[in-house]
C-alpha positions as CSV (number, residue, x, y, z in Angstrom):
1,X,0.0,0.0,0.0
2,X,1.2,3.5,-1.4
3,X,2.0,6.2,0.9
4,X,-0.6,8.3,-1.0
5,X,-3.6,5.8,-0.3
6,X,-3.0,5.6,3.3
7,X,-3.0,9.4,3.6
8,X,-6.1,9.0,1.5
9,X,-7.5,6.5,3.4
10,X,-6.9,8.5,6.6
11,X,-8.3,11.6,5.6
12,X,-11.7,9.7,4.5
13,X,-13.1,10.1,8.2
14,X,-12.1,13.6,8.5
15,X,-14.0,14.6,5.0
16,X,-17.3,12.9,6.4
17,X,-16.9,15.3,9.5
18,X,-16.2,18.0,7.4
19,X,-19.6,16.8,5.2
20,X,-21.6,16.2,8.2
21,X,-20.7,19.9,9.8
22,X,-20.9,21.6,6.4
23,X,-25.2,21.0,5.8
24,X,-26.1,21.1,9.4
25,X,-25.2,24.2,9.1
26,X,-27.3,25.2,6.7
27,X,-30.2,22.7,8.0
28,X,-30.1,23.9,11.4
29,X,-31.7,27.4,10.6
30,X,-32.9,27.4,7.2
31,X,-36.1,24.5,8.3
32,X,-37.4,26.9,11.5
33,X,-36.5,30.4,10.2
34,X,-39.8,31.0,8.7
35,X,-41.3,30.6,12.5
36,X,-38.6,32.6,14.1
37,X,-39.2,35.5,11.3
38,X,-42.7,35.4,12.8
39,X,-41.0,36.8,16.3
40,X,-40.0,39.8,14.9
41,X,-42.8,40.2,13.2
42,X,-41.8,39.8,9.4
43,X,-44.5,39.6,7.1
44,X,-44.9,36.8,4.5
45,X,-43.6,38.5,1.4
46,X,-40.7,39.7,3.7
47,X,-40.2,35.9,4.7
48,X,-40.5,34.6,1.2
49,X,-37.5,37.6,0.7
50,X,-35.7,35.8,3.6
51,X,-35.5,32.5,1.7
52,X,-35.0,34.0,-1.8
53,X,-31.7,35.4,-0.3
54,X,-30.6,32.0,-0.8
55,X,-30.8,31.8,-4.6
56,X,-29.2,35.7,-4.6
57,X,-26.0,33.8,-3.0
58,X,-26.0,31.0,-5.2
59,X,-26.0,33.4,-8.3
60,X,-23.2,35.2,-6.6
61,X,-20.8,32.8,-5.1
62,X,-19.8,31.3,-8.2
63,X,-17.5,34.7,-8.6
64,X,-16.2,33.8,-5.0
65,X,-15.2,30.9,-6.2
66,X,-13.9,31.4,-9.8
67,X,-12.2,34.5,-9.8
68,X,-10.4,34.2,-5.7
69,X,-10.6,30.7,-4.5
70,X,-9.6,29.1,-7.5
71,X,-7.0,31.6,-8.6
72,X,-5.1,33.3,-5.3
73,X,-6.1,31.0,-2.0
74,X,-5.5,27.7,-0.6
75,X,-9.0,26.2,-0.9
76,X,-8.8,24.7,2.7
77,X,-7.6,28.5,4.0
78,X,-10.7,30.3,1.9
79,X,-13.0,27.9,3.2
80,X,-12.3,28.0,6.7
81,X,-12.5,31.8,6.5
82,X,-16.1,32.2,4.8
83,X,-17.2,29.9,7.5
84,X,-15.7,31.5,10.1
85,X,-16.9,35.4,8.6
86,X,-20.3,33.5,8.0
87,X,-20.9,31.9,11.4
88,X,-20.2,35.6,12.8
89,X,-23.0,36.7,10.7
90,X,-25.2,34.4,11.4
91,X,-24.9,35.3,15.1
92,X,-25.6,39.2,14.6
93,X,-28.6,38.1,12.6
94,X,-29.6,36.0,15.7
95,X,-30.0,39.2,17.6
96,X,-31.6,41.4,15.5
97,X,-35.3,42.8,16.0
98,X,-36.6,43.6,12.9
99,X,-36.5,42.2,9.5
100,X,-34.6,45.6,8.2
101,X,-31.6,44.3,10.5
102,X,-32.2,41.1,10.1
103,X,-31.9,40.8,6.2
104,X,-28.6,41.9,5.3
105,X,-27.2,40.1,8.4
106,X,-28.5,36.7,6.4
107,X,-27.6,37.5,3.2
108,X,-24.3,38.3,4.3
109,X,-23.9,34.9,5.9
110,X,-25.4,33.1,2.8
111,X,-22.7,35.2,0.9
112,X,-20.4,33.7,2.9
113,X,-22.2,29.8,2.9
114,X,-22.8,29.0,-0.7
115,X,-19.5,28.9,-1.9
116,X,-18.5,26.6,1.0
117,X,-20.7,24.0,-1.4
118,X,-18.5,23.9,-3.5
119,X,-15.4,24.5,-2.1
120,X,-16.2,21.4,0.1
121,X,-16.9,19.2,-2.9
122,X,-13.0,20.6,-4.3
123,X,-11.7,19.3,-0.3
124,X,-13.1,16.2,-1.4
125,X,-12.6,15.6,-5.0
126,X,-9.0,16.9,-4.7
127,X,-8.0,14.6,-1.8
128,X,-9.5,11.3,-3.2
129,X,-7.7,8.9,-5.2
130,X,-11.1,7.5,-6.4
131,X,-13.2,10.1,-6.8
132,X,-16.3,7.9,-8.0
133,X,-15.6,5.3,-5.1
134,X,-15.3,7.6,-2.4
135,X,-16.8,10.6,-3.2
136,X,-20.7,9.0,-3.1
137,X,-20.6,7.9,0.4
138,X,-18.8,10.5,2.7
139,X,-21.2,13.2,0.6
140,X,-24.0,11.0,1.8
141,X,-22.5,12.6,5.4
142,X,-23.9,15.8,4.5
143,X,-27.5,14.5,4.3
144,X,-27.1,13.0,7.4
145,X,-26.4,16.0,9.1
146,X,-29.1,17.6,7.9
147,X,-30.9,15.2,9.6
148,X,-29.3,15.6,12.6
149,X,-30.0,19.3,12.3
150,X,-33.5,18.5,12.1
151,X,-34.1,16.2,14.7
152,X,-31.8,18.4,17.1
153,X,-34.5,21.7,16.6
154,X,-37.2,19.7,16.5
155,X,-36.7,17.1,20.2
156,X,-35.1,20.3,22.3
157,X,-37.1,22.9,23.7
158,X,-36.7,25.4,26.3
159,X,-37.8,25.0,30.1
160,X,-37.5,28.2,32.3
161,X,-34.7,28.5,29.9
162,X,-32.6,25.5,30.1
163,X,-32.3,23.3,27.3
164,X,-33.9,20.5,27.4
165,X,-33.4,17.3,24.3
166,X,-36.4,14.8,24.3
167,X,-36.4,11.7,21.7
168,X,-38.5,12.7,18.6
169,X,-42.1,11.9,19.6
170,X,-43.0,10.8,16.2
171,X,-39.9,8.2,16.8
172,X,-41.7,7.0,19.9
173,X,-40.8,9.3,22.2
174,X,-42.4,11.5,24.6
175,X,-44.8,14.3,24.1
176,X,-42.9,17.8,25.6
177,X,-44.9,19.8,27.8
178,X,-47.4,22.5,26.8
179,X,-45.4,25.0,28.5
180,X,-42.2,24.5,27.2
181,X,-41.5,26.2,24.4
182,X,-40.1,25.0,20.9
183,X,-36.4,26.4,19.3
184,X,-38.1,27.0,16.2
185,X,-39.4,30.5,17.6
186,X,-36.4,31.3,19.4
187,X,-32.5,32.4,18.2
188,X,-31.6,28.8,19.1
189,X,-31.0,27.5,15.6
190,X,-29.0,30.3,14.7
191,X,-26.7,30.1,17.6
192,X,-26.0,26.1,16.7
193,X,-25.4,27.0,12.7
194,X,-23.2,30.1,14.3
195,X,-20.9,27.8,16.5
196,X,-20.8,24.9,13.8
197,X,-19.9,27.4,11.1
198,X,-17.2,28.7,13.1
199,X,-16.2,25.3,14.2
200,X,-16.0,24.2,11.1
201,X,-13.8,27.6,9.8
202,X,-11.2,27.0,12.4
203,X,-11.3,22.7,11.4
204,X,-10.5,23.4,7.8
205,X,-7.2,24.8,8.8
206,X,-6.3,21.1,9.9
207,X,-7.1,20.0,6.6
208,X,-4.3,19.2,3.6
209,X,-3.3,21.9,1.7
210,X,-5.3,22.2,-1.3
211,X,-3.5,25.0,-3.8
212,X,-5.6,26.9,-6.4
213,X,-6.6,25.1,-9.1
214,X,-6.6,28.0,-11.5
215,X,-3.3,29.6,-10.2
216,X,-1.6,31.7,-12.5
217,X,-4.1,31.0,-15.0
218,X,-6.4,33.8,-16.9
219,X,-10.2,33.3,-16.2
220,X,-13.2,34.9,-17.2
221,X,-16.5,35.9,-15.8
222,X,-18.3,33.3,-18.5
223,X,-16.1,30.5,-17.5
224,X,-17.4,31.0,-13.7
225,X,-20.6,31.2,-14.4
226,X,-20.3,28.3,-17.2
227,X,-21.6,30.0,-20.3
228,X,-19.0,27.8,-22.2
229,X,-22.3,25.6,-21.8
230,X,-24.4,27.5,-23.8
231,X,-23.4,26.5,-26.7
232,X,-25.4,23.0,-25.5
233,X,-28.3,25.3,-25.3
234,X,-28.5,25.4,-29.6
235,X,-29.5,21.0,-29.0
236,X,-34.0,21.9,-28.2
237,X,-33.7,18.7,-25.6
238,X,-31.1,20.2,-23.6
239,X,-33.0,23.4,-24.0
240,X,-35.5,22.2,-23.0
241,X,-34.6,20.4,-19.8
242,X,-32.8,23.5,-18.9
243,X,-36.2,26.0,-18.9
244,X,-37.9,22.7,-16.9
245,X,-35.2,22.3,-14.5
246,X,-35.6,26.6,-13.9
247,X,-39.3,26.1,-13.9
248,X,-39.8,23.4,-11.5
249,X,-37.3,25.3,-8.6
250,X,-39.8,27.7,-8.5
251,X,-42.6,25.1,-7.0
252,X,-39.6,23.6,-5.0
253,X,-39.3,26.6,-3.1
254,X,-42.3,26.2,-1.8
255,X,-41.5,23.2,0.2
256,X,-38.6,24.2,1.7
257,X,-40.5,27.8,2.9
258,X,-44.0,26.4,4.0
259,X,-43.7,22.9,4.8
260,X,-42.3,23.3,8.4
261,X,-44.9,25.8,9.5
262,X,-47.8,24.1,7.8
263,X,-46.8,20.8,9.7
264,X,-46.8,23.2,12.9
265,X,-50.0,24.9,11.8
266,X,-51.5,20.8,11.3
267,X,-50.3,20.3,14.6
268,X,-47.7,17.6,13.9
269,X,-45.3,17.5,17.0
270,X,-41.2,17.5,16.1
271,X,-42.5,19.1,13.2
272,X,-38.6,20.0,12.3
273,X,-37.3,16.0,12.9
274,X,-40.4,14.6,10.8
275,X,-39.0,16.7,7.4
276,X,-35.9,15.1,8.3
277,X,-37.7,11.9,7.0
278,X,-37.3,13.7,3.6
279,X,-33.8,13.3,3.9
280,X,-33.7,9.8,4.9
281,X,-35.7,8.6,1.7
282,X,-33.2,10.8,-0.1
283,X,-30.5,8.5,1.5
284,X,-32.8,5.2,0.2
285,X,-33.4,6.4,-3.4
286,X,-30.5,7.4,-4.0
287,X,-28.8,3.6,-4.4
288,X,-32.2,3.1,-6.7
289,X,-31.0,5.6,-9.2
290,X,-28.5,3.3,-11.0
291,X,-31.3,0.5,-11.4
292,X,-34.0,2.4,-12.5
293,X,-32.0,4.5,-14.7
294,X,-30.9,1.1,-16.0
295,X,-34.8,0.3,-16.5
296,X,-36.2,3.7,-18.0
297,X,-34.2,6.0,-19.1
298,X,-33.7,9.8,-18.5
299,X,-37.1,10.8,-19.8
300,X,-39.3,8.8,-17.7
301,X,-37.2,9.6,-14.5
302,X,-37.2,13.0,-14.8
303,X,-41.1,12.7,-15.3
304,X,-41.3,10.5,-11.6
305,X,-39.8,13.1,-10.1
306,X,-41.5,15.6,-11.8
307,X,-44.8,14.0,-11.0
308,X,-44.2,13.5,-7.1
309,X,-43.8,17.4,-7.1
310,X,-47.3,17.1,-8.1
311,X,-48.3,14.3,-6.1
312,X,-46.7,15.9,-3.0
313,X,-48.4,19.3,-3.0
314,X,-52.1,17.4,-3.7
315,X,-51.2,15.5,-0.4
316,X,-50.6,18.6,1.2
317,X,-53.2,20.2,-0.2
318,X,-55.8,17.3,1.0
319,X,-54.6,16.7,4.5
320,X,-55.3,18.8,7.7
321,X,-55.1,18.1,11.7
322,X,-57.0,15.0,11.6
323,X,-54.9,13.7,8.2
324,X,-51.7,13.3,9.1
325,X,-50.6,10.1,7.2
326,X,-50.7,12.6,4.2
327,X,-48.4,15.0,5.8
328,X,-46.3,12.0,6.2
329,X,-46.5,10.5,2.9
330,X,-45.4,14.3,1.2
331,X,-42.7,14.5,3.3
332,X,-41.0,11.0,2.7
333,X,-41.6,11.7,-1.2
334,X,-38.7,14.3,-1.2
335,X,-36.6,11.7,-1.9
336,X,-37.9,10.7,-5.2
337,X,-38.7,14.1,-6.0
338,X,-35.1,15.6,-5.6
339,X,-32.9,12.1,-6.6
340,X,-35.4,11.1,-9.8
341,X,-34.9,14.7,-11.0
342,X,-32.2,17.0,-10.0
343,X,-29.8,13.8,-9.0
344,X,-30.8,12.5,-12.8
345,X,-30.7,15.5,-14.5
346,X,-27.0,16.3,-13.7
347,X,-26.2,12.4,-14.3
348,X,-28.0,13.4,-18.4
349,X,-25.9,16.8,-18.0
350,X,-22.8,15.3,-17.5
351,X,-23.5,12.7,-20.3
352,X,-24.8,15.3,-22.7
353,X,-22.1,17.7,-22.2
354,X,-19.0,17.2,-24.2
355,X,-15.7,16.6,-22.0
356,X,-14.5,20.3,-22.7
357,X,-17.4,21.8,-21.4
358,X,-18.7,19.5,-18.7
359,X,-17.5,21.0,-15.8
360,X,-18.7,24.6,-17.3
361,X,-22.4,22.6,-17.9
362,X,-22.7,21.7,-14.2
363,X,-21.9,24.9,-13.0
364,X,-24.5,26.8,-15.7
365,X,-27.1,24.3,-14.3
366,X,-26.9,25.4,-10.4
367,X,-26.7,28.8,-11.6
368,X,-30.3,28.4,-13.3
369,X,-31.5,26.2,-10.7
370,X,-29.9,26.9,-7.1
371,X,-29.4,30.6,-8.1
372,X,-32.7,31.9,-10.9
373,X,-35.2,29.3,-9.9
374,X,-34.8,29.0,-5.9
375,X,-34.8,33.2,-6.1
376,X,-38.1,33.7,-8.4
377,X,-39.7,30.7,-6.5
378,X,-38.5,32.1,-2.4
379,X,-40.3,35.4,-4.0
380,X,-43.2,34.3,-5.1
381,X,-43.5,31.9,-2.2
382,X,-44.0,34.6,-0.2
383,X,-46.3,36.7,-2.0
384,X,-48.7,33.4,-2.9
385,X,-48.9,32.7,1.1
386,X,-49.7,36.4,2.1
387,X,-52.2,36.7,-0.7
388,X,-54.1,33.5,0.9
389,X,-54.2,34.5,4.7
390,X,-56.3,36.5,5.4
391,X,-56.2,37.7,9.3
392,X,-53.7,35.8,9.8
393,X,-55.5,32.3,8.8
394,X,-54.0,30.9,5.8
395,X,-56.1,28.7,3.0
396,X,-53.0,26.1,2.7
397,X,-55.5,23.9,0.1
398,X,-55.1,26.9,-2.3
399,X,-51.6,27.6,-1.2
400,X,-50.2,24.0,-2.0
401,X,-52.6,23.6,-4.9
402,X,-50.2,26.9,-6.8
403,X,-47.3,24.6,-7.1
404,X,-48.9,21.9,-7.8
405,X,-50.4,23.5,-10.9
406,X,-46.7,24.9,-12.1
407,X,-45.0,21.4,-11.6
408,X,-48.0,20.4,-13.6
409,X,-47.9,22.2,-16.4
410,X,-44.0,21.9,-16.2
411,X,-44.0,17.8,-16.5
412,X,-46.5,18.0,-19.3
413,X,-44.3,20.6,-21.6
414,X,-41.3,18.3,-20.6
415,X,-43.1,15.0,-21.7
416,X,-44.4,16.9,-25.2
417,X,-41.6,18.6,-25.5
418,X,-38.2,16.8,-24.6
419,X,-36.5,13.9,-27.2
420,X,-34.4,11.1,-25.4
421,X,-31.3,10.5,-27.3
422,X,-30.3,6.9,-27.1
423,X,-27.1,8.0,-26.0
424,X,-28.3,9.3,-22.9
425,X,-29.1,5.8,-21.6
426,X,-27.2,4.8,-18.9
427,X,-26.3,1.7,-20.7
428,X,-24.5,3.1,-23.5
């Protein structure tokens, strides 16, 4: 055995704990933050602003990344700074009172955050000597920690303010107290992302050195944001999944606004560890995607996930305090919904995209998708839920039956519209 593979296979462990610490993070706050914005008395379009910060990072961090990480910085050094900037950030925004404070607080942090996402994924591609073996399981951390991040807001709840952790009750466990009151409407969540981000900033100074890709090397603002890709644009299937992949963030965003706070509003105890159930299914379907892929083909697995987006948001639409099993049932379909499409679709990008250009492709998609679609949809989130309350009661079938519509009409478009190449079989 080489030197290099047992400093490989040493590092291993420490990349899942980077993993598992990089999307609690982001878990941890993200889920409750549409209750806590309640506290200082945000509105819903100012909310549905909150989350659309999120997409306004994503369009922005690829610059972080391209034009300094890449080019002047070790990538280990630049991510433990962001974090450590961001988990500062993140605190202030803990503290503030009103949404005016509040906002650039978050965005700065989320400034910060998204261009850990992929600076992470370079701390693990560049210190694996099997990218393909090792990379799929120690990401898998990630989702885990998501979990964990649920599960942690949801079982731990405040008693004459100590903190108290009690097993998820949907798990089994224990019912809390009426009078104890949930983290989700406190600064709890923020404080846990603050400490792990900054946790996190000072671990990645333990990590290898990881020079700049790119040093020395002339780049341009359409290689970072992968326009090279365009030129896949002038094939109408590619086209076409690219307007559908934009389209169906926009219902997406929904979910990850209203869900938690509609499960509250239901009455669903732990309402935070039962999305975490999402996850989980994520996990599952994820070691599906190879056979089915195998079995149908890229069309007719975009269109499953496409048409649990659907199925999904009916459920929520239908159910209410007595219904739960349907709350249930939407949650655990997140799995199919995000693996069957966006795990799929950059499986058919990076088979569609020529060699020269494949890095350039993935990067255009999470441009449209993470940064366009999450921002239009966080937006119009917002406005859709405020439109339907009406002192302060909410009409959550016609909220949830909005998205269902759009993923709708986005599958059907897709099914007319987009031609499967025989090439883009997994078996060829």
């Amino acid at each position: 055995m080489s030197d290099t593979t047992v400093r490989v296979s040493a590092l291993k462990p420490r990349l899942c704990v980077m993993m598992f610490i990089q999307f609690f993070i982001w878990g941890v706050w993200y889920v409750p933050m549409w209750t806590w914005l309640g506290g200082i008395n945000a509105t819903d379009l100012e909310k549905g602003t909150a989350y659309a910060a999120t997409g306004i990072a994503a369009m922005v961090s690829p610059f972080i990344v391209g034009m300094i990480a890449d080019r002047f910085f070790p990538t280990q050094a630049v991510f433990g700074v962001l974090h450590i900037v961001g988990g500062a950030l993140l605190f202030f925004a803990s503290k503030a009172t009103d949404f005016a404070t509040f906002y650039p607080l978050l965005l700065g942090h989320l400034l910060c955050y998204m261009p850990t996402l992929a600076l992470a994924n370079s701390l693990l591609f560049r210190n694996s000597d099997n990218v393909e073996r090792d990379a799929p399981p120690i990401r898998t951390l990630g989702t885990i920690g998501w979990i964990a991040s649920g599960i942690l807001i949801g079982s731990s709840f405040l008693d004459n303010e100590s903190l108290k952790i009690v097993w998820p009750e949907f798990l089994g466990g224990e019912k809390s107290p009426t009078d104890w009151v949930g983290l989700s409407a406190t600064p709890w969540p923020f404080y846990f992302g603050s400490a792990a981000s900054i946790l996190l900033g000072l671990y990645a100074f333990t990590l290898p050195h990881t020079p700049p890709e790119l040093k020395g090397k002339s780049v341009s603002i359409g290689d970072v944001l992968g326009l090279k890709a365009l030129r896949l644009m002038k094939d109408p299937s590619f086209a076409i999944f690219i307007i559908c992949s934009l389209l169906l963030c926009i219902p997406l965003s929904f979910y990850f606004q209203l869900a938690n706070p509609y499960l509250k509003e239901m009455g669903v105890g732990n309402s935070e560890g039962v999305m975490t159930l999402g996850q989980v299914s994520e996990i599952f379907f994820l070691f599906l995607i190879p056979f089915f892929f195998r079995k149908l083909g890229v069309k007719w697995m975009l269109l499953i996930g496409m048409g649990f987006w659907v199925l999904r948001y009916i459920l929520f639409a239908n159910a209410g305090p007595d219904i739960h099993l349907l709350l249930y049932l939407g949650v655990i379909f997140h799995g199919i919904c995000y693996d069957f499409f966006f795990f799929t679709g950059q499986i058919y990008v990076d088979k569609r995209a020529p060699e020269d250009v494949r890095s350039s492709a993935q990067g255009f998609i999470a441009f449209v998708t993470l940064g366009v679609g999450m921002f239009i949809g966080g937006q119009l989130a917002g406005w859709w839920k405020s439109r339907n309350t009406v002192d302060g009661v909410a009409d959550w079938s016609a909220v949830w039956y909005f998205p269902a519509g759009l993923a709708a009409i986005v599958m059907v478009a897709f099914f007319l519209l987009f031609k499967e190449r025989e090439t883009d079989s997994a078996e060829n």
